[in-house]
C-alpha positions in Angstrom: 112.5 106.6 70.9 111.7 109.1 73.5 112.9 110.4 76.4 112.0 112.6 79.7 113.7 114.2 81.7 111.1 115.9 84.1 108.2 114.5 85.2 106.0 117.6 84.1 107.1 117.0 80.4 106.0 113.4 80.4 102.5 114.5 81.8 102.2 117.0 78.8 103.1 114.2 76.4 100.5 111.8 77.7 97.4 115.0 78.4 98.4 115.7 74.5 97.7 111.8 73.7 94.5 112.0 75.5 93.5 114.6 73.4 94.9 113.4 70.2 92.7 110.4 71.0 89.4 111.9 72.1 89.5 114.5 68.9 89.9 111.2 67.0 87.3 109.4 68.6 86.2 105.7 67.4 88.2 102.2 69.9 90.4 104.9 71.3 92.9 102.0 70.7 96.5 102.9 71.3 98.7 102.7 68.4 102.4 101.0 68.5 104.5 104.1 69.9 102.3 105.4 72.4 101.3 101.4 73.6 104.9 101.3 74.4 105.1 104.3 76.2 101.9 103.9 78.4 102.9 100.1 79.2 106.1 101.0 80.3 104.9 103.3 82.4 102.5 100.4 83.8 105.1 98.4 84.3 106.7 101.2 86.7 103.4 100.6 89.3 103.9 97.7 91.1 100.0 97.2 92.2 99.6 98.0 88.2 102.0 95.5 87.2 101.3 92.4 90.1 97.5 92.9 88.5 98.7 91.8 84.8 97.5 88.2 84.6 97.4 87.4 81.0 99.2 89.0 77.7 98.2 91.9 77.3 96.9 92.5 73.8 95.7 96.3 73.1 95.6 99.4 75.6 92.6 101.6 74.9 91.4 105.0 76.3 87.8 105.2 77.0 85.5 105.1 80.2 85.5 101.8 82.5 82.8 100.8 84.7 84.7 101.0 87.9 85.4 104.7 86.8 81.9 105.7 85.0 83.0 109.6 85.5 86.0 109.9 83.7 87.9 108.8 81.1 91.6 106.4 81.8 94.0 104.2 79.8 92.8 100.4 79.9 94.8 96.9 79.7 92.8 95.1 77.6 94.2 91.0 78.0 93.5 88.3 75.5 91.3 86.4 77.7 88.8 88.9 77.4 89.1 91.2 80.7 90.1 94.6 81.1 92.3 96.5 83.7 92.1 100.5 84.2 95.5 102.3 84.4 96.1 105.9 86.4 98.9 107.1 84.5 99.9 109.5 87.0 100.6 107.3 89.3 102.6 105.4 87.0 104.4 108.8 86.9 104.4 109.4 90.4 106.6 105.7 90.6 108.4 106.4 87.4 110.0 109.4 88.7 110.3 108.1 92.8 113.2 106.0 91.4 115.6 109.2 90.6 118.5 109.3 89.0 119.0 105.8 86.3 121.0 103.5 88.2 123.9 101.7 87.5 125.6 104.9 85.7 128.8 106.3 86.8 129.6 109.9 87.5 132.9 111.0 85.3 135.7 111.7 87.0 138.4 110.1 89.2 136.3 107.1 89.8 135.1 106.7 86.9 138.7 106.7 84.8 142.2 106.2 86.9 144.2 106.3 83.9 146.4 103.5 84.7 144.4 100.6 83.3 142.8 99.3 86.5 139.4 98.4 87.2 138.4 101.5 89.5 138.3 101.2 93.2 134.8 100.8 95.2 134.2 103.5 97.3 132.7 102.8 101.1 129.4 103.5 101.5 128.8 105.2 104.6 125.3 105.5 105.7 123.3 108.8 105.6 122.7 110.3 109.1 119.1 109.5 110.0 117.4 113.3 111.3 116.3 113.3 114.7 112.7 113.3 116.1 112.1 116.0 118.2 111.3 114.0 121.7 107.2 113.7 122.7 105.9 113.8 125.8 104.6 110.7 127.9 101.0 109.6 127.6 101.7 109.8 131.9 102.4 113.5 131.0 99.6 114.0 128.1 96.7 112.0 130.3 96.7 109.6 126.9 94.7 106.4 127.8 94.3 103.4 125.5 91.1 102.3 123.7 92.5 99.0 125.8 92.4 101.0 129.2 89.3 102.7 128.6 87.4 99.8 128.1 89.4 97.9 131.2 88.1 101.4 133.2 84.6 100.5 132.5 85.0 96.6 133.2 84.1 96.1 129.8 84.5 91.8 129.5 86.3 92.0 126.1 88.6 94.7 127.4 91.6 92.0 127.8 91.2 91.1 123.9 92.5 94.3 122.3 96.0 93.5 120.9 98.2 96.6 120.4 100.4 95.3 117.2 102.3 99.1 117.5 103.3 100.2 120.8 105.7 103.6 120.4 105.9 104.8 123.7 108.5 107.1 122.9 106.6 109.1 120.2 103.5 108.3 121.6 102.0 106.2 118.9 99.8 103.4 119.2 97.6 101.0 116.9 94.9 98.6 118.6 93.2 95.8 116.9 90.3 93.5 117.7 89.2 90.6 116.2 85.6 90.3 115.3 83.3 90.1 118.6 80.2 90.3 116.4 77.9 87.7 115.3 77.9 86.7 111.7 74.4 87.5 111.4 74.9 91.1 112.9 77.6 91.9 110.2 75.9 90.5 107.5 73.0 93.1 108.5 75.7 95.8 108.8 77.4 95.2 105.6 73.9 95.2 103.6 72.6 98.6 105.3 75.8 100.3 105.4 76.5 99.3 101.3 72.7 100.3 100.4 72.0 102.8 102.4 74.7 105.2 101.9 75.0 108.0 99.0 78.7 106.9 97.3 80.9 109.5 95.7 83.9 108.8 93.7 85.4 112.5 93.8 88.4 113.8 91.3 91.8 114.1 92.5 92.6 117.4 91.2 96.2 116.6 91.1 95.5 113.7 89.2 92.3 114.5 87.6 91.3 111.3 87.6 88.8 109.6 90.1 90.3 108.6 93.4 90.7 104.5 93.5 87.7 103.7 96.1 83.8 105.4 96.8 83.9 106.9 99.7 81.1 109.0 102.1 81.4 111.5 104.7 78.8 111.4 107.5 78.3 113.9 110.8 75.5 113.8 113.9 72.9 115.7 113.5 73.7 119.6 113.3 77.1 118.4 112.5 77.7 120.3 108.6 81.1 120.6 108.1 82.9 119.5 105.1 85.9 116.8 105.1 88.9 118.0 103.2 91.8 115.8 102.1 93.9 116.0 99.5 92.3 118.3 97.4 89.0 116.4 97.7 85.7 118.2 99.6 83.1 115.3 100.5 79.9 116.9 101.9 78.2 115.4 104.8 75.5 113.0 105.0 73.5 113.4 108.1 73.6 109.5 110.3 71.3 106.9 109.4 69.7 105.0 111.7 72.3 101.9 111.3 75.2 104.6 112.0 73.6 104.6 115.7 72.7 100.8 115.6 76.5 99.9 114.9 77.8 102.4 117.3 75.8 100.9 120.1 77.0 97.3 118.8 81.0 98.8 119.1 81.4 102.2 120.7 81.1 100.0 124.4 83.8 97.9 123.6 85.8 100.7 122.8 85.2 101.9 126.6 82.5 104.2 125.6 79.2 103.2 127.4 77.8 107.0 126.4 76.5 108.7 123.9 78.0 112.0 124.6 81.0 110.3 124.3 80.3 108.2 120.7 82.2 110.0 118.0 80.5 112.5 116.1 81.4 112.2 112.1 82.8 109.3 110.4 85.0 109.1 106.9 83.6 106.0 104.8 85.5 104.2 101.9 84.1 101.4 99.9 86.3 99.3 97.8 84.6 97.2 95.5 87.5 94.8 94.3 91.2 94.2 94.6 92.1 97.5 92.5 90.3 99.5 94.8 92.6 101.4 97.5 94.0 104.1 99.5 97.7 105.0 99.5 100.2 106.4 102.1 99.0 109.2 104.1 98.3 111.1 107.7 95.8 111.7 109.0 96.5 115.2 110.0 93.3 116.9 108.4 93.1 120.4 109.9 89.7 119.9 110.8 90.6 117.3 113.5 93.7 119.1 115.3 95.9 115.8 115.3 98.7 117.6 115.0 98.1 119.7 117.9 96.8 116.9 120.4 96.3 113.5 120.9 93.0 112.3 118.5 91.4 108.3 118.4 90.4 107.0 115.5 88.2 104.0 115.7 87.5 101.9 112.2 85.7 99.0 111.8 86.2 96.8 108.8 83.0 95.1 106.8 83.5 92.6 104.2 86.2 90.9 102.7 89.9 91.0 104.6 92.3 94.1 103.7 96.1 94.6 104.3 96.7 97.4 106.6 99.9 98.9 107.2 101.6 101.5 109.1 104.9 103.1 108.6 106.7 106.1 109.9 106.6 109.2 108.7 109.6 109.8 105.8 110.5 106.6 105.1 109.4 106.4 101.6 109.3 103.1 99.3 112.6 102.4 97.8 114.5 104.7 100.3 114.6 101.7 103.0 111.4 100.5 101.9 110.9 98.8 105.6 107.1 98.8 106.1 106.8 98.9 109.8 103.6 97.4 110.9 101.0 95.1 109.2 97.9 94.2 110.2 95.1 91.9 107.7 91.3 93.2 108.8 88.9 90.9 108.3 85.0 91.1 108.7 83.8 92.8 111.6 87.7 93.4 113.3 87.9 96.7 114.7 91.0 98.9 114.8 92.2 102.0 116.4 94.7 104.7 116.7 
């Protein structure tokens, strides 16, 4: 067997197997050792692991259609389909646990020396660190999509639904249900899909493609570049149907003008179930959110997603509470 200790040496080890295996060339089939090591390290990713549906049968490394640029370890299941791993974010989940559990420290606990089953210590629960206190919207001037929309007599402004409501750190999430013909989404869906230029950049932490396409688009004039994560995506002017659905949402989000329409938009197509984006803020220098209050307005085309929002530091398997959830469907509309 094998073991590792830090995370860094069991990245090594599997970067030396991809190597091994492309200098060998042919299947790129995984032999018994190394199969172990990269299914147990599947098996550490739950949205890896919930995916496994049949026995798996071989794991290969080689190129998958959903990731055409790069190369990635692949379930291959004996009923004929194939599932693409990231290994490092089998590593990233692999080493989120920390220490094994269900070991003992030595010591006094551990060994009384009178033959009794050792004593249970209380737990006593970790002080939580306090927020620093935010100011009031009343204070900030911070109105609601909701209250916007209501300023401007808008008819559907009494159907926003605010699922997250912090007023004490001045955090909010809105959601809409679709108020757009089927017809009209069905045309938004098809020109948004074909007439956008996809990217599927590399994670340079990773090094492997991030898990969804995604676009970057600005008004005219508009050429700066969105950063996140390591990832540049260059901007793509707006296309005709980026006006046509603003006109279609931007009133029902209270803005009748369009001076006041937003002025660049982040795009993400995912293609199936395996597609994503995890955890993360969006605190991109290049919008100043954490300097003063910013909206973000999405709207949703497609097949339903599961949305959720959780604060800041609470990571999975600390508390693992996830604080809000919200499921998007075709044509809903969501802001924060």
């Amino acid at each position: 067997g094998r073991s590792f200790a830090e995370k860094d040496d069991l990245i090594k080890h599997v970067r030396e197997l991809q190597k091994r295996l492309d200098d060998k060339g042919g299947d790129g089939v995984l032999e018994a050792e190394d199969r172990f090591l990269i299914f147990h390290m599947v098996m550490q990713n739950p949205r890896t692991a919930e995916r496994i549906k049949a026995p798996v049968c071989a794991i290969r490394y080689g190129v998958h259609h959903s990731f055409p640029q790069n190369k990635c370890f692949i379930l291959v299941f004996n009923d004929g389909t194939e599932e693409p791993v990231s290994f490092m974010k089998c590593v990233k989940e692999l080493f989120a646990l920390g220490p094994a559990r269900g070991k003992r420290a030595r010591g006094a606990e551990a060994d009384q020396g009178d033959g009794k089953a050792p004593k249970k210590r209380q737990r006593t629960a970790s002080p939580e660190p306090a927020r620093a206190a935010e100011q009031s919207r009343s204070e900030t001037g911070l109105q609601l999509i909701r209250e916007v929309a209501a300023a401007q007599k808008h008819p559907l402004a009494t159907k926003w639904e605010y699922p997250l409501m912090d007023e004490e750190y001045r955090c909010f999430a809105g959601l809409m249900r679709c108020p757009v013909e089927p017809e009209t989404l069905k045309s938004f869906y098809e020109r948004v899909a074909s007439g956008t230029t996809w990217g599927q950049p590399i994670d340079p932490r990773s090094s492997e493609p991030i898990p969804r396409k995604t676009a970057w688009m600005t008004s005219p004039g508009i050429k700066c570049t969105y950063r996140y994560g390591g990832v540049d995506v260059e901007p793509q002017e707006f296309p005709d149907w980026m006006l046509d659905l603003m006109q279609v949402y931007m009133p029902i989000c209270g803005l009748s003008s369009r001076e006041e329409w937003p002025n660049s938009c982040n795009l993400n197509l995912y293609e199936d179930g395996g597609m994503s984006v995890g955890w993360h803020s969006d605190d991109e220098k290049l919008f100043e959110g954490r300097y003063r209050d910013i909206r973000i307005i999405s709207v949703s085309l497609g097949q339903a997603r599961t949305f959720e929002l959780r604060e800041i530091g609470i990571e999975d398997g600390a508390d693992g509470r996830i604080k809000y959830k919200m499921r998007l469907g075709d044509g809903d509309l969501c802001t924060m």
